[in-house]
N, C-alpha and C positions, 0 to 999 in steps of 0.2 A: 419506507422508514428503515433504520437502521436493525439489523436483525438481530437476536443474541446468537451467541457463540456456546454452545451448550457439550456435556458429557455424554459416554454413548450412555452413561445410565437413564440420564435423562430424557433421551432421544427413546431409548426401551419404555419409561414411563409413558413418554406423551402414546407412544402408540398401543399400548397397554390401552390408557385411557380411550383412546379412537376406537379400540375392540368393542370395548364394555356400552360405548355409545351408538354400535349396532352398527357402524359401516364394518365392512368384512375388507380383509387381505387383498382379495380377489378387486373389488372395485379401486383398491389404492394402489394395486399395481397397474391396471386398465391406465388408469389413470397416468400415472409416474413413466409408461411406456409413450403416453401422446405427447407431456411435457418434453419428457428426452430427444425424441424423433423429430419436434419443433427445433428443437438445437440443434443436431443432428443437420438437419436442411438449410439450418444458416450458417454451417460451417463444409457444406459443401455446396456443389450446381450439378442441375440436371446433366445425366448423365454420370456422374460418378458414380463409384463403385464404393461402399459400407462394406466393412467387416465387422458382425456382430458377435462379440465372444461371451457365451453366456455359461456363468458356472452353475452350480448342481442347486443353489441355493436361493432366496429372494431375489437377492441383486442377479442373480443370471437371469430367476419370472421378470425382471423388471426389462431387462436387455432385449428378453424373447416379445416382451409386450412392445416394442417398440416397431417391428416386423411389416406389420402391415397399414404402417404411418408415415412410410416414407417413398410417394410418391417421386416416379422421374427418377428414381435413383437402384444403380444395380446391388442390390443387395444379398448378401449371402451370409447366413447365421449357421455357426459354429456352435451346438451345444459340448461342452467340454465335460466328462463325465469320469471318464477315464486318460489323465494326464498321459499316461505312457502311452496311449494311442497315438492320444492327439500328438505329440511331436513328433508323430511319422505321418501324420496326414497336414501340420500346420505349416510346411515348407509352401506347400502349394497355394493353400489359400492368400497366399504373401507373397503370392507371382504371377501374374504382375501386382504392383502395389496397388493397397488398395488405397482411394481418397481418405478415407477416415477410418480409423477403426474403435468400434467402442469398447469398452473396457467393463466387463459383466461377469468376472470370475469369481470375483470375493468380497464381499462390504463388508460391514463396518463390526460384524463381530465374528471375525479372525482375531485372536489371540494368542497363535503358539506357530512356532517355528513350522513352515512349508516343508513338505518332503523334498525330496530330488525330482522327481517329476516334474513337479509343480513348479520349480524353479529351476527346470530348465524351458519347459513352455513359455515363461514371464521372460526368459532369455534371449527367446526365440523372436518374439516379439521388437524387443528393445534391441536389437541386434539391427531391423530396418531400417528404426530412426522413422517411423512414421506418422502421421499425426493422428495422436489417440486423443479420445475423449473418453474418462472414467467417469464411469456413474456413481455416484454416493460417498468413495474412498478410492485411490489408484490399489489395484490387487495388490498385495501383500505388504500394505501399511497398517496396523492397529490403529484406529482411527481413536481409539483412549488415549496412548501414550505417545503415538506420531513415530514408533519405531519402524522397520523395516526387519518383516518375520521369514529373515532368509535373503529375500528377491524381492522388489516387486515393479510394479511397471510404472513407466518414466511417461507422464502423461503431458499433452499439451497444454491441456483442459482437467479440471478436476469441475462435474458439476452436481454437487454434494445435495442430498435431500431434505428435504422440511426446514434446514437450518443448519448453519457450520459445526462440524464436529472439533473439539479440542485439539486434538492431534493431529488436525492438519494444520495446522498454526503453528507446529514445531521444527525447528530446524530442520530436524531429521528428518522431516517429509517435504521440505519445500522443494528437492529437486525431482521431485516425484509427482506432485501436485499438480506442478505447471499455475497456470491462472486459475484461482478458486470461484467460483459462481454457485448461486443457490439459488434451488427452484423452491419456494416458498413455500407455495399451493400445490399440495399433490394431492387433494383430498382429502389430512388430516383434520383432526375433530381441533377447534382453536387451541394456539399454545399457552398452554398454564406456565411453562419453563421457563424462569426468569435468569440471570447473569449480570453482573458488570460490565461481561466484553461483549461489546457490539460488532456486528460487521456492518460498516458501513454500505450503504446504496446511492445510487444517481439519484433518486429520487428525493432524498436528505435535504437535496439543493438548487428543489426545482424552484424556478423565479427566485434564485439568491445568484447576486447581489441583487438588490432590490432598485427597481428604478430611481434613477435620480431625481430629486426636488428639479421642477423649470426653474425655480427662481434661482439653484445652488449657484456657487463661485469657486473660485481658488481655495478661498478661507473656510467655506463647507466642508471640503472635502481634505483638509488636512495638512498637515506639510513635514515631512519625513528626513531626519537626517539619518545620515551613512557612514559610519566612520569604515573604513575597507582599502583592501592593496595594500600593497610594497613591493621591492624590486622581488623581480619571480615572479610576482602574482597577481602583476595588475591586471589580469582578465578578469579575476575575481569580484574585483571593485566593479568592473563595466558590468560584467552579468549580474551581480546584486542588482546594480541600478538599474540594468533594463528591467527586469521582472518586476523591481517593484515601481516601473513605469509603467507594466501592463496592467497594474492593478489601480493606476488611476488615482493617486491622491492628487491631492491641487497642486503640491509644491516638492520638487526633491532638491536635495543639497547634501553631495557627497565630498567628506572632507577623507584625502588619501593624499599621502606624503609627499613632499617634493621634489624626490627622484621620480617618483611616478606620475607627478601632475600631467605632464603635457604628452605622454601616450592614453593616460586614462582619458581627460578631457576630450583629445583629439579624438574618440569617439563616442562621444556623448555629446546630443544637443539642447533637448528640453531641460537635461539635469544641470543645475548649479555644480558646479567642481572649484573645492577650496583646497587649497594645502593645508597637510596637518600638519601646524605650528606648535613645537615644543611651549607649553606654558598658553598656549591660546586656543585650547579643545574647547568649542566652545560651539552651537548653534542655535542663535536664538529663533524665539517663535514656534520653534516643533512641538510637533503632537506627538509622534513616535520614534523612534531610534533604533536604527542594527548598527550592532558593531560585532565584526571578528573577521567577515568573510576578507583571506588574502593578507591577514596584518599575521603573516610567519615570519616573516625577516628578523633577522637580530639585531637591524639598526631601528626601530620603532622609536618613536617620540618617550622619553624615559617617563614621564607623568602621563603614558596612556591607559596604564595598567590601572594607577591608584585610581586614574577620572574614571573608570569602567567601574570600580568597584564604587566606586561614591554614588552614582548615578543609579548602580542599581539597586544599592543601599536606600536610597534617598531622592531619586524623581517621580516625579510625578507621571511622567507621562508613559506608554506602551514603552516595553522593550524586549527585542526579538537579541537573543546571543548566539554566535554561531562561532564553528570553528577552532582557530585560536585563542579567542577571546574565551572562550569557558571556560580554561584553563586561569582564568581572571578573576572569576565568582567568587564573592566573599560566601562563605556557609551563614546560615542563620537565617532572622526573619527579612521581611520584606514589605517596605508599604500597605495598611491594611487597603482593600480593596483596588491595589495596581493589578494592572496589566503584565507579566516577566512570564517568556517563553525561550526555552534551550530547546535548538534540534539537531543532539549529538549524534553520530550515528553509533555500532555498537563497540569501536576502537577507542570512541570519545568518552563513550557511558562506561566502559571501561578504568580508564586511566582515573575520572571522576571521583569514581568508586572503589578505586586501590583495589583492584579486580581486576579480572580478565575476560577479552570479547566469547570466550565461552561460554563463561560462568555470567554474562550480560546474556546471550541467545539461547543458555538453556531453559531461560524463565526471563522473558524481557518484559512481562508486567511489573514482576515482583522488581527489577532492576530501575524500571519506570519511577515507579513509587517510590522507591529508595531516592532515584534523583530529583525527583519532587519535595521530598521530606529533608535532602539536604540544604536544598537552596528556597524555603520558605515556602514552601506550597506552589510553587511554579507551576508553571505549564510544562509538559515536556512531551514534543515530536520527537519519539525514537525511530531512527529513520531504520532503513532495510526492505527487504522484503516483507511486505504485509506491515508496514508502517505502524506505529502506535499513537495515540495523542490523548492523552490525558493528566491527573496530577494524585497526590498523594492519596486522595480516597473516592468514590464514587468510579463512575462508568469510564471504561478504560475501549475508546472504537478503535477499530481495526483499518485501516487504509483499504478499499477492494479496488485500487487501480496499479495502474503501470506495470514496468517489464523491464528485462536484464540489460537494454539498453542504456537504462536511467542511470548503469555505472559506468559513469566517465565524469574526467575533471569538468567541473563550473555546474554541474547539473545541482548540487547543492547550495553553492550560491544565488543559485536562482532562485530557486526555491524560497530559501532565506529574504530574497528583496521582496517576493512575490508577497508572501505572508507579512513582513514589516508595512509593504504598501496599503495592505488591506487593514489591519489594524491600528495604524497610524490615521481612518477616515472615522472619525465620532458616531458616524451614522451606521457601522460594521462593529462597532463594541456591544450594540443591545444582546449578543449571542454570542459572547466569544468563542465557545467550545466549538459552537458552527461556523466561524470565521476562519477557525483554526484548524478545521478539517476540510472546509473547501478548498484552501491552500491546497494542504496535499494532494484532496481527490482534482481535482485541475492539473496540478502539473504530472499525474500520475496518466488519467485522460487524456492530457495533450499528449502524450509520449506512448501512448495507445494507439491514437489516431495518428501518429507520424510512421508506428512503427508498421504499419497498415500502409502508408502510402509509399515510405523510401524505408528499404531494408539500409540505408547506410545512415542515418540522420546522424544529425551532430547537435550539439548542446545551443549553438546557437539557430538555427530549426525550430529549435524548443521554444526560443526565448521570443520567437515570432508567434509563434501559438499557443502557447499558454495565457489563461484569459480568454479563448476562445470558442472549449467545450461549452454546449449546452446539457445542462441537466435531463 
């Protein structure tokens, strides 16, 4: 189940709490040492060499507890005590490199600027480019505010304890963090510590989509129009529609302009391909509709604009807006009980908001909310790293998948069809929150598992496996 995302105050309460309930420090480090060493061995093979770097404090007891859990593996633990030492003894242990090294200097309450030592050691490190895994927080990030206290180290892996800390959610720490993961269970006493922000899990989505009725048909499952492309950007239109061919509605029907008809078509088969006709926007029988991926051009049908706002003013049925088109959105209210999902990323959330992608990523819940409350209580997927999906008030989940591959052109039109596919099928509405975060955690997943198999994949890679993750 989806995890909260919690403060270090509150991270200090829960185990406050776990004190007073009679387990001791000693056993939840034992503990937190076999968790990490389990990781530890599935991100290396026998035979590899561990570097354990452990500082003066918990998170180094937790580094040191990990020692004698990591069978078939050469390992050598670094207790770090004295920074100005250790950079005259850490050249060596970083030659030859080692497979993994873990990160045990500092958790999560560092609060004040690093000496010179200490960040020249964190230097020393990040200097090899090796593959670290940090326990709890990457050294010298304030895991409160997500800053960086001088230096600190550039992790592959961040695999944070009992539950995500705030601060690694912020910009300032994302290149530091690498991939966020939580160990749940380390032996704390249950969590009383509630939140808004979720992080999402695999497990959110286990047996989702749900099997299909025997008796279902075409008309069961949905029938999806596309309004997408123009000259430039007919790729855009193709990868909408493949994606949201992976997702299996009964019916697609992409209507993209007449300069671009017959390269878009020519690669599309299952999918209907209409011309978009000036004065004839029009697709009867649908359930759901995206429109924006690809419609940049300046020659667009002149009544595209107003048919997008009418439609989202006023149908009834799902609608996914991406792109250019959001740039289309009337402000105000919205059908009581539709379907209306934007997934801007933070240039788009930006422009939106007569704001800047900074002032969107310094605080992209609060940004979230704002573009929900402007366009009627929406949905809104604010895309990036560590994804968002929610709307103006209630639980606001976290994305826990994908990787810096994800940024190249058509990866977000994919995406876009993907999730139009899926809630465009009546039988994927009973949960839309969960419809709407499987989107992401799947194309986030597949792009996990590509990035595992080809270091070079390309967008269309994607568009073959996405749909494909199991939970």
């Amino acid at each position: 189940m989806a995890l909260p995302v919690i403060s270090v105050e509150q991270m200090r309460r829960w185990e406050a709490a776990t004190w007073e309930s009679g387990k001791t420090e000693e056993e939840v480090i034992a503990q937190v040492g076999e968790v990490v060493a389990s990781h530890a061995m599935e991100l290396t093979r026998p035979g590899d060499a561990i570097l354990l770097l452990a500082g003066k404090g918990h998170n180094g007891d937790d580094v040191r507890a990990m020692a004698g859990h990591l069978p078939g593996r050469e390992v050598s633990l670094l207790s770090v005590t004295d920074p100005a030492k250790t950079r005259q003894k850490l050249p060596l242990d970083l030659d030859p490199a080692p497979a993994l090294v873990v990160d045990g200097l500092f958790g999560i309450g560092l609060n004040r600027p690093l000496d010179a030592d200490w960040m020249q050691v964190i230097a020393q490190v990040n200097a090899k480019r090796l593959r670290v895994l940090s326990v709890d927080t990457p050294s010298g990030i304030d895991a409160a505010s997500g800053e960086v206290q001088g230096a600190a180290i550039r992790a592959e892996e961040t695999l944070t304890l009992g539950a995500a800390k705030l601060g690694l959610l912020r910009p300032s720490a994302s290149e530091y963090v690498g991939r966020l993961r939580v160990a749940p269970d380390i032996g704390l006493s249950p969590c009383r510590e509630t939140s808004d922000l979720l992080l999402g899990q695999a497990d959110d989505f286990s047996g989702f989509p749900p099997a299909r009725p025997a008796g279902g048909h075409k008309g069961t499952f949905g029938h999806l129009g596309i309004m997408a492309g123009s000259v430039g950007y007919h790729g855009a239109a193709v990868l909408a529609a493949r994606g949201a061919a992976r997702a299996q509605p009964g019916l697609v029907t992409l209507l993209t302009p007449d300069e671009v008809f017959v390269p878009v078509a020519s690669q599309l088969q299952s999918v209907m391909v209409r011309p978009l006709v000036p004065g004839e926007i029009t697709i009867h029988s649908i359930t759901g509709l995206l429109i924006g991926p690809g419609l940049a051009a300046d020659d667009l049908p002149a009544d595209l604009k107003e048919t997008t706002g009418e439609m989202w003013r006023e149908s009834s049925v799902p609608m996914v807006v991406d792109a250019s088109a959001l740039d289309w959105l009337p402000s105000g209210k919205i059908p009581e009980k539709s379907i209306r999902v934007i997934t801007p990323h933070p240039g788009e959330a930006a422009r939106l908001l007569s704001s800047s992608a900074d002032a969107v990523q310094a605080d992209r819940v609060e940004a979230l909310r704002a573009l929900s409350a402007k366009f009627g209580n929406c949905w809104v997927m604010l895309k990036g790293q560590h994804t968002l999906i929610g709307h103006t008030e209630g639980e606001v989940f976290v994305n826990s998948t994908g990787n810096p591959a994800l940024g190249q052109g058509g990866s977000g039109d994919l995406l876009a069809g993907y999730l139009a596919g899926l809630l465009t099928q009546p039988l994927l509405r009973e949960n839309v929150s969960r419809t709407i975060r499987f989107a992401a955690w799947q194309h986030g997943a597949a792009a996990d598992e590509l990035a595992g198999q080809v270091p070079n994949w390309v967008v269309e890679d994607l568009a073959n496996r996405i749909g494909t993750v199991q939970a």
